[in-house]
Backbone as CSV, one residue per row, in Angstrom:
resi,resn,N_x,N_y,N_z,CA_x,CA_y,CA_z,C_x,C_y,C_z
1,UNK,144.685,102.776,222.962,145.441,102.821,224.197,146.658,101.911,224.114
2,UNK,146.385,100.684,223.296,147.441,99.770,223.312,149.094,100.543,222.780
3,UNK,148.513,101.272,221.584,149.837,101.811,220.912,150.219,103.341,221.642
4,UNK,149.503,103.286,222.591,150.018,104.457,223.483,151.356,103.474,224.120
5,UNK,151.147,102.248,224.792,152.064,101.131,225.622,152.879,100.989,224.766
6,UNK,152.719,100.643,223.561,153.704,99.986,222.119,154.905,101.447,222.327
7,UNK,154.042,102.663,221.944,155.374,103.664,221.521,155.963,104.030,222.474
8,UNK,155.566,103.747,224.124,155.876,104.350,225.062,157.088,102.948,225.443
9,UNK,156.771,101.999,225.494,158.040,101.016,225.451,158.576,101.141,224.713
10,UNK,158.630,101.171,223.370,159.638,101.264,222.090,160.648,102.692,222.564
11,UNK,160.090,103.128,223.135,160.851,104.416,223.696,161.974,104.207,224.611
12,UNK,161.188,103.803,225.835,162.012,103.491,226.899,162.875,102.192,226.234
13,UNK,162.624,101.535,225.533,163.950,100.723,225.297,165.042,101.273,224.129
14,UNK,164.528,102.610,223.796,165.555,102.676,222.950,166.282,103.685,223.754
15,UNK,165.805,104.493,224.681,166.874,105.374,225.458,167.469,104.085,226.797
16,UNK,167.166,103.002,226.987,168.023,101.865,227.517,168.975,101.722,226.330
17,UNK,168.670,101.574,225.633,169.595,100.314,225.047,170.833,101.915,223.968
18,UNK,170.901,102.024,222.855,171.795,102.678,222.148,171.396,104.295,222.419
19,UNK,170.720,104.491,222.582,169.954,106.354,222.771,169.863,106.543,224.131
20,UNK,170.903,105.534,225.712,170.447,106.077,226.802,170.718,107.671,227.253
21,UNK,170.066,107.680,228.433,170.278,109.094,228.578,171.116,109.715,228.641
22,UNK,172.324,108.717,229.247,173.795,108.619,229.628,174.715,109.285,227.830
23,UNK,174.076,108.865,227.031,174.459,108.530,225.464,173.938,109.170,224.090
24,UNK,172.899,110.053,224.726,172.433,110.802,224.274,173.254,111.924,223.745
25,UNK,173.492,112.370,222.260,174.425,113.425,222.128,173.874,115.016,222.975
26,UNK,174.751,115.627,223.723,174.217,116.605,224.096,173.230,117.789,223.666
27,UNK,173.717,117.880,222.058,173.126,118.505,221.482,171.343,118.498,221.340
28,UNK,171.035,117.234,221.135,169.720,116.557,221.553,168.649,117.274,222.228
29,UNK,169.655,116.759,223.747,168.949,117.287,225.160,168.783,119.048,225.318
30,UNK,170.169,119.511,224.581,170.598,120.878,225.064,170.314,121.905,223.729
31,UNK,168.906,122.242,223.509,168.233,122.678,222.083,168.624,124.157,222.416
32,UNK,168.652,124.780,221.125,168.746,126.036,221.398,167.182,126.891,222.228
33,UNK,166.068,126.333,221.953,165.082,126.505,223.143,165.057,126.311,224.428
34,UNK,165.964,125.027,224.717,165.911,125.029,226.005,166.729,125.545,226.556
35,UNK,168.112,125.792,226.118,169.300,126.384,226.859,168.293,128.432,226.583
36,UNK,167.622,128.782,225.984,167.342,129.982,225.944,166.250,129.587,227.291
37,UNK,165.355,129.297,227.551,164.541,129.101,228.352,165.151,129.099,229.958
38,UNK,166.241,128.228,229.853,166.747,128.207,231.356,168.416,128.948,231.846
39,UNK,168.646,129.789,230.476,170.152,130.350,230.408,169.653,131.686,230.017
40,UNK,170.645,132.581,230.137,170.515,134.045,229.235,171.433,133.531,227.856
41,UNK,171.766,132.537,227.373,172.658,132.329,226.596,171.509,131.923,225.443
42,UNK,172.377,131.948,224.113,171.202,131.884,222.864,171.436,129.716,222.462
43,UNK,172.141,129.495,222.906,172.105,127.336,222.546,173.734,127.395,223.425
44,UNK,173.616,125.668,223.254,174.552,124.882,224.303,176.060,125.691,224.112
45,UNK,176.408,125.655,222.874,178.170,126.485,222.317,178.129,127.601,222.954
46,UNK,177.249,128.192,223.001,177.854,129.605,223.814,177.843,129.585,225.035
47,UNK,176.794,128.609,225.974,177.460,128.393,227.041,178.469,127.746,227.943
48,UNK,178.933,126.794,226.420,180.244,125.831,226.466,181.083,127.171,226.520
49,UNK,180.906,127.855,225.204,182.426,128.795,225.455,182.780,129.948,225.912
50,UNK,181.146,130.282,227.127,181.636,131.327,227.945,182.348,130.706,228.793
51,UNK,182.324,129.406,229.398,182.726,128.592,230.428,184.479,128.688,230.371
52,UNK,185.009,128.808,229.441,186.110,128.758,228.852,186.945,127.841,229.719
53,UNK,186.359,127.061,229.514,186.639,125.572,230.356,187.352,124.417,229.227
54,UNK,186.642,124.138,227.754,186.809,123.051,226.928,188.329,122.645,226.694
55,UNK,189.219,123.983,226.750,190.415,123.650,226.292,191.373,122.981,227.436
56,UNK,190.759,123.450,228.850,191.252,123.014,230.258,191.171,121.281,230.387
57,UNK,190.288,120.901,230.132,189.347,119.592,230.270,189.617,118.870,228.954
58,UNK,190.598,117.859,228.989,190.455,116.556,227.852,189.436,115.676,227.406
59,UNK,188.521,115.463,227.875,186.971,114.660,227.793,185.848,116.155,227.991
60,UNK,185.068,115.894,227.640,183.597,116.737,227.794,183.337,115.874,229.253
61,UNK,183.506,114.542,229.144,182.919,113.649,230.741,183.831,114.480,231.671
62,UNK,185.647,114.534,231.546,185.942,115.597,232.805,185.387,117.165,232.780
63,UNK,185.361,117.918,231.688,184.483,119.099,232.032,183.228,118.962,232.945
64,UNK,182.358,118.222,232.107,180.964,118.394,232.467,181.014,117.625,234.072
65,UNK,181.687,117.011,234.586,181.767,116.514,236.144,182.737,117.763,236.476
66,UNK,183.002,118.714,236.724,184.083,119.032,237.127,183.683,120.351,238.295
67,UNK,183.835,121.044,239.096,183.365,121.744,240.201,183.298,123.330,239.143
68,UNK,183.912,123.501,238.596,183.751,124.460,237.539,182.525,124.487,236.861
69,UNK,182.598,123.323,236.177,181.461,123.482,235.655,180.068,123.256,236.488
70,UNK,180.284,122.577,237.253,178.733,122.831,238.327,178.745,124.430,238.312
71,UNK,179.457,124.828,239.286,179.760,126.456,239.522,179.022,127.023,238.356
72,UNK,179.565,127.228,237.395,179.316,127.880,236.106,177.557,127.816,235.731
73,UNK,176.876,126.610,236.004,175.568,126.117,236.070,174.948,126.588,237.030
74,UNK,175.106,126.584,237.907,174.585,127.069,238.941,174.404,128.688,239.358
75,UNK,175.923,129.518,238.570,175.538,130.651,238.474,174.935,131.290,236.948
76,UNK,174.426,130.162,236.260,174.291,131.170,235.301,173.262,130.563,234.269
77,UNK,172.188,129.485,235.024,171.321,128.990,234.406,170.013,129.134,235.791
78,UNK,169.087,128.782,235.332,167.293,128.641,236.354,167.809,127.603,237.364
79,UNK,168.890,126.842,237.547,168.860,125.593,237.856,169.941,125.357,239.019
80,UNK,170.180,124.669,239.582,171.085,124.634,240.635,172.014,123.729,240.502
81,UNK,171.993,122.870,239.455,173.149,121.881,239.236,173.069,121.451,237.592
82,UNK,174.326,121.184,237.210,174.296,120.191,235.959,173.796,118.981,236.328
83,UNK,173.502,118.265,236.967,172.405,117.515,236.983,171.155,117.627,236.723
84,UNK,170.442,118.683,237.625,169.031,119.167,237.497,169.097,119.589,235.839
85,UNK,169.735,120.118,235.435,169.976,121.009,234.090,169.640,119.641,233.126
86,UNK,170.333,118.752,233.326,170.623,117.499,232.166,169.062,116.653,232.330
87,UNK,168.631,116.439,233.777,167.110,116.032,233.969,165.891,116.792,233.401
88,UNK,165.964,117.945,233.511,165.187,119.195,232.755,165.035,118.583,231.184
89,UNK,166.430,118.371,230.738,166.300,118.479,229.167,165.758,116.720,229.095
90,UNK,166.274,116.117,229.563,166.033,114.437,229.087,164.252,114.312,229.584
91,UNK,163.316,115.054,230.545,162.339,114.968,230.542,161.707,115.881,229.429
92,UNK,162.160,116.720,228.975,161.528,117.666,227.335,161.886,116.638,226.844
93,UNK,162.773,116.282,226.055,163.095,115.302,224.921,161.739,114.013,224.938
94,UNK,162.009,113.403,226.012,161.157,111.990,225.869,160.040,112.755,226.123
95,UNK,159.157,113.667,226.679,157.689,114.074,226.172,157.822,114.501,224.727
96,UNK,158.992,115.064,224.291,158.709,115.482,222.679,158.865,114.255,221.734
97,UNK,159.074,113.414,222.381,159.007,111.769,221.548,157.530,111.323,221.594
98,UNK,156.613,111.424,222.938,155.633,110.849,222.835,154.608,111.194,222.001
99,UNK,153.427,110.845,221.686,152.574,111.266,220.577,151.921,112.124,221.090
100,UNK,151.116,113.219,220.390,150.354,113.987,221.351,149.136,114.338,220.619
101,UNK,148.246,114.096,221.800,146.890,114.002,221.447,145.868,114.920,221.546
């Protein structure tokens, strides 16, 4: 039980500290399973470049905040916001970190 606590902190401090969720490369969070699971799209690039948003937007941070791209999420994923969307994937990821028994 102890090294259930050990890997489960070693965890949470490494998505604090250099791996936060905030910092996480998208790719990570946004697997080609999960974007198939909650998109009609086959992984994250194709729903980056139906959006045809990337070239509009100088940062991925102004795309991915941007009313477009909510819009775009909202019509065209299970989910109702790029938020909910980004929480979805960062709760898969850290259960696919934990050990499983």
């Amino acid at each position: 039980m102890a090294d259930n606590f050990k890997i489960l902190d070693d965890l949470t401090k490494e998505i604090n500290e250099g791996a936060g969720y905030h910092n996480l490369p998208i790719e990570l969070l946004m697997t080609p399973d999960f974007i198939k699971t909650y998109s009609c799209f086959t992984d994250f690039e194709c729903l980056l470049l139906s959006s045809r948003l990337k070239d509009k937007y100088s940062t991925n941070s102004d795309l991915y905040s941007s009313g477009e791209w909510e819009l775009l999420i909202s019509e065209n994923t299970n989910v109702n916001s790029w938020r909910e969307l980004r929480i979805k994937a960062a709760i898969i990821y850290v259960k696919s970190r934990l050990p499983h028994q």
